[in-house]
Each structure stands twice: as structure tokens, then as C-alpha cells.
N, C-alpha and C positions, 0 to 999 in steps of 0.2 A: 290611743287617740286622745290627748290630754285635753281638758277643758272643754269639746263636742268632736266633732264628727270630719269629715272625709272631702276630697276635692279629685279631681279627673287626674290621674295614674300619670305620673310619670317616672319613667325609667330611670334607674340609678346616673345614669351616663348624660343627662340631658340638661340643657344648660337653658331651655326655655323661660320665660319669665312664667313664674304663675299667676299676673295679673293680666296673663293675654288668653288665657284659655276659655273658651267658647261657655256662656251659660247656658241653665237649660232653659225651660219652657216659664219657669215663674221671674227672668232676667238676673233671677239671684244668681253672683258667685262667691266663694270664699276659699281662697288658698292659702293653708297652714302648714309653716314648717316648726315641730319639734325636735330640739337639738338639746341632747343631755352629755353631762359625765361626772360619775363619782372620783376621787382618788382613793388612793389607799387608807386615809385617813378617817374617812365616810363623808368628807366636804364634799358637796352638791352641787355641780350650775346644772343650771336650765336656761333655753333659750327660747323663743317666739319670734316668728317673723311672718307675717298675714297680710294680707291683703283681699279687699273686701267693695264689691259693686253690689247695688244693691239702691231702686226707686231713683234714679240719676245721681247717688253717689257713689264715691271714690273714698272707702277709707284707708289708710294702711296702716300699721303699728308691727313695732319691732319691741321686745321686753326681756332681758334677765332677771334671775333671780339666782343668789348664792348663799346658800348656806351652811358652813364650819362648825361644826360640835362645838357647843360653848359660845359661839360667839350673835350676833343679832343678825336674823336676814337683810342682806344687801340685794336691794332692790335700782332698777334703769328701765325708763321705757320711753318713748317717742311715737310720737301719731305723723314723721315726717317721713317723707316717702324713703324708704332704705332697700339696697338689694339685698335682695335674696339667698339663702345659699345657692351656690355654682357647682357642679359635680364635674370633674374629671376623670374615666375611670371609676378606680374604688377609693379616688380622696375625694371628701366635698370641704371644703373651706366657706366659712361666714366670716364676713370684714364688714365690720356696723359700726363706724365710729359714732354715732349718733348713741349709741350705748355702751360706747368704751370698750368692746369686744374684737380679740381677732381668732380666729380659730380652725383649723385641721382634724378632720373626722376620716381615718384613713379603715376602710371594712376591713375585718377580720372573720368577717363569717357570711350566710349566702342571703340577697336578700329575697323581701317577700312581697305580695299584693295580694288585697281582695278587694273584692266588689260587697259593702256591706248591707247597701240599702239599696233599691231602682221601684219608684212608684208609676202609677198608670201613666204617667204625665209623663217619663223618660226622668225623673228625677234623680239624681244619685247621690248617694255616699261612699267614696270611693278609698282607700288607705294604701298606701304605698311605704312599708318600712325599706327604705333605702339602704340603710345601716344599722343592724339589729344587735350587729359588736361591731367595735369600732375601736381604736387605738388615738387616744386624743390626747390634744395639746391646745388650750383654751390661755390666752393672756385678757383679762379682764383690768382696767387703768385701775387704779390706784387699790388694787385687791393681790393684784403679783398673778402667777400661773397655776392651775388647776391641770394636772396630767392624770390621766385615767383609763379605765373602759368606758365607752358611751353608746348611745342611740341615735337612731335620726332617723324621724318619719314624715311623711309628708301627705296629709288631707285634703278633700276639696268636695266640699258640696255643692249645689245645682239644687237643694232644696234647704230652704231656712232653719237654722238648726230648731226653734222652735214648731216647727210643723213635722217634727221626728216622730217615730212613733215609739217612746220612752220615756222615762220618769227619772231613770237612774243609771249613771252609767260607773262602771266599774273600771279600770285602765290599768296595766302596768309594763313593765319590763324587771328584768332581774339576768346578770350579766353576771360569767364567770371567763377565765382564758380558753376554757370548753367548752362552755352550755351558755346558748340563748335562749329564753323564755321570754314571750310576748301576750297578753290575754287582752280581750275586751269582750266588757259584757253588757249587754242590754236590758232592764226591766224595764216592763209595762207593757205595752199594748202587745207586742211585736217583739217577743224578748228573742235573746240570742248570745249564744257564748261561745268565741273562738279564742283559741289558745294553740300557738304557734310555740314550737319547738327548736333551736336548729333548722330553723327552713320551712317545716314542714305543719302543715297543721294538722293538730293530733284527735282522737275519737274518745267521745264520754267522757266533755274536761268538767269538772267544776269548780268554781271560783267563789273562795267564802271570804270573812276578814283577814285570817290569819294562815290560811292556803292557798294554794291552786291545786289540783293534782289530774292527774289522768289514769290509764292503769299501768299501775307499774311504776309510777314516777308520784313523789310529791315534794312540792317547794312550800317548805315551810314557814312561814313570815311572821315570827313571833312577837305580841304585842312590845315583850320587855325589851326588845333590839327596835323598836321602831321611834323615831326622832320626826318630830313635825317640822314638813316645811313651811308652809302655809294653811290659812284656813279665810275663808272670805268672797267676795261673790268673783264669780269667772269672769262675767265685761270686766274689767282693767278701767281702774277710774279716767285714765287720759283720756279713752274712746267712750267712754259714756258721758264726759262731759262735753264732748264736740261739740260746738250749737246745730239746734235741729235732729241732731242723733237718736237722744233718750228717749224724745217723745214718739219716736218713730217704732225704737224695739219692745216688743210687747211685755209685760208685766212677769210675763212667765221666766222673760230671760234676764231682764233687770233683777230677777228675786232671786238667780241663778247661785248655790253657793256651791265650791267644793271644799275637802280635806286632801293634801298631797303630803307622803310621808317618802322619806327614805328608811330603810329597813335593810338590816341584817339578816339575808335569809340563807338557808341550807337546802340544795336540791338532793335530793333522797333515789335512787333507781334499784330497788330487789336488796341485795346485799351488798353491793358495792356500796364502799365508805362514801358518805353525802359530802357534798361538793357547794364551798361558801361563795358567796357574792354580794355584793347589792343591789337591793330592788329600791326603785322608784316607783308609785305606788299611789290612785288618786281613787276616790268616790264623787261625783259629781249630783246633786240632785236638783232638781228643776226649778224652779218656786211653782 
């Protein structure tokens, strides 16, 4: 769940907008899509596409990020209204000319949903990994094409991410032609740690800097294989300069910074030979 939290579950197959889905009881909404994929080489994209109601506004914002070993982040983002990805099936395709992107996310493995947060209010935080592997084909304008294994999740909260009940959020995924691995973790008030497997989520995960493991299984993410992507506050400067905007979101979330890394990691099970990939890989902490 890169950069906060979750929105009302939609199915793999569903071609709804998620700026039409129903808020809850505070009129807040927020629908987030996450679209990744490594290549072979360890080059990066990331994508963002959100959309956000909230005290009689309408934000939206669409954003990549790529990044090549050796070379400087290539960065795109837009506050103009963009669609959304579209799923067919088990392809989801994003077409954002607004950020020079076209791209194909075709599953390779089975997806998943949870329900992460619900407060007295009917509140939610809800997460939908739609494509947890994925077989991608990314054309980014004047960058050329990014082919890969990827992700693709989809958020939507109904409660402000500042009125979460955490401090710290931990995030990732880690993708081989085998094995999917997915974790999020919560500290602070209300901590919680889920770690999804191939589908499935798994018992007594824990999640440190430079692991995950479960029993029987650990994915290794060692500091010396890890290559920074970013580091800086989570609003995205285009949406916190909006007029009217900044002074509206509160100090907690304006101070908001993460770290996101890609990482070379190795998944480990008993004695079977461990099994390479890359992880994408974020800590988020509040102001």
C-alpha cells in the first residue's frame, strides 16, 4: 500500500471508475492505484493514479517515477483529471498521456483482498492487490520500453489517511516467475502485520529492514543489493501546491516523508535452493 492506505475493493475484472465510489460517514474518499515493474536489468517504474473528494473538493493526480542503475530519477505527474487503469480479465492496461505512459499488466499469479482498517464510524481501509505478478510491457515517451515482472494494487479509504491509527508504515512486494510476496505493516497505536504469499496470507510474519520471513520461508533483502529510489515527503509537490489544498491537510501529513528502494532479494523455503527477484520496498513515517 505505497505512500498510505486503502479504498472500497474492487474486483480484478471491474472497469468502474474509482472516483464514483460511495464515501463513508466523514464524505472523505480516496482511490489509489499502484502499478509497478522491474526489468531484468533492476530499472524501476512506478506508477500512481488517485483520485480524491474530500470538504467539496475534487482532486486528482496521476505520477511516475523511473528509475535505471546509474542513471538520475525520471520523474511525470499531472493534477488533470486522467483515467484510470481499466481491467479486462487478467490484463489491466493504463493509457496517461498526460504522463507519457501506455502500458499492459497481464496476471501471472492469483489475486488478493483485505479489509485493513473499519472504525466505529463504518470507516475503511480497504486493499485490493489486483495483480500481485504480472507480465508487463510499459512504453514511457521519451524513456523507450520497461518489460518486466510487475504489481498492481488498488486502495481506497472512507477515513483520512491522517486519522489512521499509525505512525509507520512499512510496504512491499518482491516478484519472481514463482513466488509472490506482499507485506504491510502498521506501527503505532493499532499495529498490524500482514504478509501475503502466492495468494495466500501466511501465520507469525515478521517484517524487519532487511527481511520478511514466516516459518519456514525467508526473503532476504540485503542492505548491499538495495538501490534508492526515492526519499522525500509523500503529498507530491503538484497536489500540495493546489490553491486552497495545503492549508486544508493537516501538519501531520504535510511533514509526511518516505524512503522507497528497490532491492535484490532472495526467497529462502527449508532446503530448497533460494529463489532471486526483485523487491520494491518503502517505510513511510508521519510527521
Amino acid at each position: 500500500m505505497p505512500g498510505t492506505a486503502a479504498r472500497g475493493m474492487l474486483h480484478a475484472n471491474s472497469t468502474e471508475r474509482p472516483d464514483t465510489v460511495r464515501g463513508g460517514a466523514s464524505g472523505f474518499q480516496l482511490s489509489k492505484w499502484y502499478l509497478d515493474c522491474v526489468a531484468a536489468d533492476g530499472t524501476a517504474f512506478i506508477g500512481y493514479s488517485a483520485a480524491m473528494q474530500w470538504l467539496g473538493l475534487s482532486v486528482h493526480y496521476a505520477g511516475t517515477l523511473l528509475a535505471a542503475p546509474g542513471a538520475a530519477l525520471a520523474t511525470a505527474a499531472t493534477v488533470r483529471r486522467t483515467a484510470p487503469p481499466v481491467a479486462r480479465g487478467d490484463e489491466l492496461c493504463w493509457d496517461a498521456p498526460a504522463v507519457g505512459v501506455a502500458g499492459t499488466w497481464r496476471r501471472t499469479g492469483p489475486a488478493v483482498a483485505a479489509l485493513l482498517h473499519e472504525d466505529a464510524a463504518g470507516r475503511k481501509v480497504e486493499w485490493a492487490c489486483t495483480h500481485p505478478r504480472a507480465d508487463v510491457r510499459v512504453e514511457i515517451a521519451g524513456h523507450g520500453v520497461v518489460e518486466g515482472l510487475g504489481y498492481v494494487e488498488h486502495l481506497t479509504l472512507t477515513v483520512p489517511p491522517w486519522q489512521l491509527p499509525m505512525t509507520e508504515l512499512h510496504w512491499g512486494r518482491f516478484l519472481t516467475p514463482a513466488d509472490t510476496v506482499a507485506w504491510i505493516q502498521w506501527r503505532g497505536p493499532l499495529p498490524q502485520t500482514r504478509v501475503f504469499h502466492n495468494g495466500a496470507g501466511v501465520t507469525n510474519p515478521t517484517i524487519e529492514a532487511d527481511a520478511v520471513a514466516w516459518p519456514g520461508h525467508t526473503l532476504a533483502l540485503p542492505a548491499a543489493r538495495r538501490r534508492i529510489i526515492r526519499e522525500g515527503p509523500v503529498v507530491p509537490s503538484a497536489i500540495a501546491g493546489l490553491p486552497g489544498l495545503r492549508r486544508l491537510l493537516p501538519r501531520s501529513i504535510r511533514d509526511t516523508r518516505e524512503a522507497k528502494w528497490v532491492t535484490r532479494g532472495e526467497l529462502s523455503a527449508g532446503d530448497a535452493p533460494a529463489s532471486a527477484g526483485w523487491a520494491i520496498h518503502e517505510v513511510v513515517r508521519w510527521g
